[in-house]
C-alpha positions in Angstrom: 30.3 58.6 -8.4 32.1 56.0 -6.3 30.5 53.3 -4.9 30.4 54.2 -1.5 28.4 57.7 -2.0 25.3 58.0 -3.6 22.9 60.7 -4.0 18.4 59.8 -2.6 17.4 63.1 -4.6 19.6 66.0 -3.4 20.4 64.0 -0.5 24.5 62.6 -0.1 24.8 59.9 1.7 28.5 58.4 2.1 29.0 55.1 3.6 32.3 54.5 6.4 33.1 52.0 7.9 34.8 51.9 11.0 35.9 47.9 11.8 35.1 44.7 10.2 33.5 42.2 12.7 33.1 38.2 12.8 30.4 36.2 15.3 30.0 32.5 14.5 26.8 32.3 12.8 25.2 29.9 15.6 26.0 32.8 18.4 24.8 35.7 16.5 21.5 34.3 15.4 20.6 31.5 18.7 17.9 30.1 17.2 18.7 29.2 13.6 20.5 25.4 13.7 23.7 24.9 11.7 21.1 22.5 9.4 19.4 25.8 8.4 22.9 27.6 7.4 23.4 24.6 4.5 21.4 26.4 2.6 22.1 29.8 2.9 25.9 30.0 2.8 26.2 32.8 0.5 25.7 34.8 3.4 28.7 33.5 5.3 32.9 33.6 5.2 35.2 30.9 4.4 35.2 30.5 8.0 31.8 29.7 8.6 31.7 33.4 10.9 29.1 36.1 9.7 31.2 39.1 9.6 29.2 42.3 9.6 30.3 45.3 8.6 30.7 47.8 11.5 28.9 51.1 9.1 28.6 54.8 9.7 26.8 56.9 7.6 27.6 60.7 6.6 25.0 62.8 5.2 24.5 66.2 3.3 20.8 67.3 3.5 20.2 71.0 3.0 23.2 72.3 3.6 24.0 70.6 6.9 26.5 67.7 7.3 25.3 65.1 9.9 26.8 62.0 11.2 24.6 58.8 11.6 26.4 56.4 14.2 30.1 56.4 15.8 31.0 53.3 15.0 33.3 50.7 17.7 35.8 53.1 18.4 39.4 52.8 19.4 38.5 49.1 21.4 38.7 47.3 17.9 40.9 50.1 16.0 38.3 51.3 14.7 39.5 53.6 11.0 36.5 56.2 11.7 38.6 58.9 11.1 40.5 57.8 8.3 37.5 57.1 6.4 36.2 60.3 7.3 39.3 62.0 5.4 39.6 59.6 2.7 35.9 60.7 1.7 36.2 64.4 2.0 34.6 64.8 5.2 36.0 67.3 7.3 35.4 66.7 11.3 34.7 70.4 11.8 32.0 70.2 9.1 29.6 67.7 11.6 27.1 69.8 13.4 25.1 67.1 14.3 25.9 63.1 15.5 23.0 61.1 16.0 22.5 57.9 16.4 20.2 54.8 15.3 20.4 53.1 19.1 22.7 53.4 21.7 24.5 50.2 21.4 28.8 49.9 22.1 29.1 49.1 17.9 27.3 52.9 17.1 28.2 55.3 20.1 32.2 53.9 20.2 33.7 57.1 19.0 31.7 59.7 20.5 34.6 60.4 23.1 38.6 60.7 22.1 41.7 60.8 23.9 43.6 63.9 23.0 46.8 65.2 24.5 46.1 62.8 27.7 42.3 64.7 28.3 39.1 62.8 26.9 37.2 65.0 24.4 34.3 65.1 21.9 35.0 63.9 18.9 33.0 66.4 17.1 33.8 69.3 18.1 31.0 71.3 16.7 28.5 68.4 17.0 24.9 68.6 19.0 24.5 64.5 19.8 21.0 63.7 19.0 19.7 60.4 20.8 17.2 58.7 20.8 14.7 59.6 24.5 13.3 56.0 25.1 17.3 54.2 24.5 18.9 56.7 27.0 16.4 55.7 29.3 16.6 52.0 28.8 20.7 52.2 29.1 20.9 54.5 32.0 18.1 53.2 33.8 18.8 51.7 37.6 20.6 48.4 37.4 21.0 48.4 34.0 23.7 51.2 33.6 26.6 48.6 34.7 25.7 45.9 32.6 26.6 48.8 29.7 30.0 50.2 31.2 30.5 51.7 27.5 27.7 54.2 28.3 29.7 55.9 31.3 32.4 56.3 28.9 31.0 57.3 25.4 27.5 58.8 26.4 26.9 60.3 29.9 30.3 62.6 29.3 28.9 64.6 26.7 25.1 64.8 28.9 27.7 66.2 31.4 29.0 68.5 28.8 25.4 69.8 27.8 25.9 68.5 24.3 23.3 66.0 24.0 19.1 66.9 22.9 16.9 63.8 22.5 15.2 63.1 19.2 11.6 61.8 19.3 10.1 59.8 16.3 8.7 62.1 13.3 10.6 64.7 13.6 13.3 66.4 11.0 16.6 66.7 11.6 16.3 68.3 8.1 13.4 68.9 5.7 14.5 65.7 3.6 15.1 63.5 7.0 12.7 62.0 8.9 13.1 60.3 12.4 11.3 56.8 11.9 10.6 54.8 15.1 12.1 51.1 14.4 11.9 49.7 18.2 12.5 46.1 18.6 16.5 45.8 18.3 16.8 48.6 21.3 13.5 50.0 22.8 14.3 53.0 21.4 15.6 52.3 17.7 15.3 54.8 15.5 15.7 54.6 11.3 16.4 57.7 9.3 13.6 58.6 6.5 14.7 60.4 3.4 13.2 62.2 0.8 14.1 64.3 -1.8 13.3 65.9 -5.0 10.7 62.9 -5.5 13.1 60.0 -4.3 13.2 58.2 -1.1 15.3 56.0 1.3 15.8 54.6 4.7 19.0 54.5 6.8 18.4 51.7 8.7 20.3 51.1 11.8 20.3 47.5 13.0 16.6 46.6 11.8 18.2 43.9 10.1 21.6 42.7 10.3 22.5 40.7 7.5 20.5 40.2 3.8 20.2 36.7 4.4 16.9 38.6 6.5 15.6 39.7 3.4 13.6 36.4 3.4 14.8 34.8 6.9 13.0 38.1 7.7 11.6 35.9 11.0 15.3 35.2 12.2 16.2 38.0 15.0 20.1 38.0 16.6 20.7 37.1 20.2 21.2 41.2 20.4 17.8 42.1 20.0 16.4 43.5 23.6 12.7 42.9 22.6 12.6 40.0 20.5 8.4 39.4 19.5 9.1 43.5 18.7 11.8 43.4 16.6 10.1 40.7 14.3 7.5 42.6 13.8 9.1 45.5 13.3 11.3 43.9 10.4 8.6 42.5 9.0 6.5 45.7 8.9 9.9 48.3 7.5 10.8 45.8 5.0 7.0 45.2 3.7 7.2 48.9 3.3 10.7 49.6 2.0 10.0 46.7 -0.9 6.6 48.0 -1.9 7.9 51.6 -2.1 11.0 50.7 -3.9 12.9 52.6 -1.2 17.2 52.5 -1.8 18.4 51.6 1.6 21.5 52.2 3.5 22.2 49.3 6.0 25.6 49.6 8.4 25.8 46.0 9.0 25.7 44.7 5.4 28.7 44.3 3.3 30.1 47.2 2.7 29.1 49.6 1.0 25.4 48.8 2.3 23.4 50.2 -0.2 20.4 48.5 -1.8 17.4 47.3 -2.5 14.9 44.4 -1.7 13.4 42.9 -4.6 11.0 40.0 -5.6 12.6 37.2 -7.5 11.0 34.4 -8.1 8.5 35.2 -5.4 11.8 35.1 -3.1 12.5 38.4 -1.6 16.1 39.5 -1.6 18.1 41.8 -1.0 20.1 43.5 -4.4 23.0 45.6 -4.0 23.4 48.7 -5.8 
């Protein structure tokens, strides 16, 4: 199987990624000196930049074939599309799109240009979001610090294609809604198990593996910051005693591993 698919059961889960991003290390995470980063760069480029991957995830669960996350979109040239069709994943296939949070990195191609009129993307798609993020991002005076939203979300609330997805429930019988606030009020992870094996999608929980044991660290992104702490600590207490495979957009490609214990150190271990 090739290193970007793998199988949590009966459970595909492909890995694309739209666009490969860069922050300097001292603007994505504010409060971690330069002094820290000496000893952890591994976790870095040449450059000195973290450069997170900007990850979707496709899924086959029970017949169904759902899309996790839309990735930047055409702002960065994003290659959605072409990784779609590079790993056998026909467009007209996606019945569902839903997403982790409603930030501009994972709702980017929800809208395309097409012959001059802007359409859905996925033509056959229902958009799942999550309730308490739509709220946050369209509430009064926070709807134009997120200009993104008028383009990529509220179009297809226009269009009647949108339902809200409330933690616990399936969007399958072997995927679980998991409530991960902290990053976005309403963050959502995706659940998964399947013929005795289980696994997470993660969304932006974490961002990096260096987190695996800076699991304290929190980017300048986070909305809540005390919650998103917490919440890290608590999803990856439970993801390492389970064992759980994860799927992680923002770690280098393909994003698929595991946190182990070495040396009393936990880390993260790609597949």
């Amino acid at each position: 199987m090739p290193e970007d698919i793998i199988r949590i059961g009966n459970v595909e889960i492909i890995s694309l990624s739209d666009a490969d991003l860069s922050f300097p290390a001292a603007d994505f995470f504010p409060t971690v000196s330069a002094e820290t980063w000496t000893s952890h760069r591994q976790y870095l480029g040449d450059d000195g930049n973290l450069h997170p991957n900007a990850g979707c995830f496709a899924v086959r669960s029970s017949g169904r074939t759902i899309l996790i996350d839309t990735g930047y979109g055409p702002s960065l040239t994003g290659r959605l599309f072409d990784e779609l069709s590079a790993k056998g994943v026909n467009i007209g296939d996606i019945e569902t799109v839903t997403f982790t949070h409603l930030h501009p990195d994972h709702v980017g191609w929800n809208m395309r240009s097409d012959g001059g009129q802007t359409r859905p993307s996925f033509p056959r798609a229902r958009y799942l979001m999550p309730q308490a993020d739509f709220d946050f991002f369209t509430s009064a005076g926070s709807l134009e610090n997120f200009p993104y939203i008028k383009d990529q979300v509220l179009p297809l609330v226009e269009l009647g294609l949108v339902d809200y997805v409330e933690p616990e429930t399936d969007l399958t019988p072997e995927i679980r809604v998991w409530s991960t606030p902290g990053h976005t009020p309403g963050h959502v992870s995706f659940l998964i198990n399947s013929a005795g094996e289980r696994g997470v999608i993660l969304g932006d929980v974490a961002h990096s593996p260096v987190q695996a044991h800076e699991t304290d660290w929190n980017p300048g992104f986070d909305v809540l910051q005390d919650q998103s702490r917490a919440t890290r600590h608590a999803v990856f207490d439970r993801l390492e005693q389970e064992g759980m495979t994860i799927a992680a957009g923002h770690f280098p490609k393909p994003g698929f591993g595991k946190l182990v214990r070495v040396e009393g150190k936990r880390i993260w271990q790609a597949l």
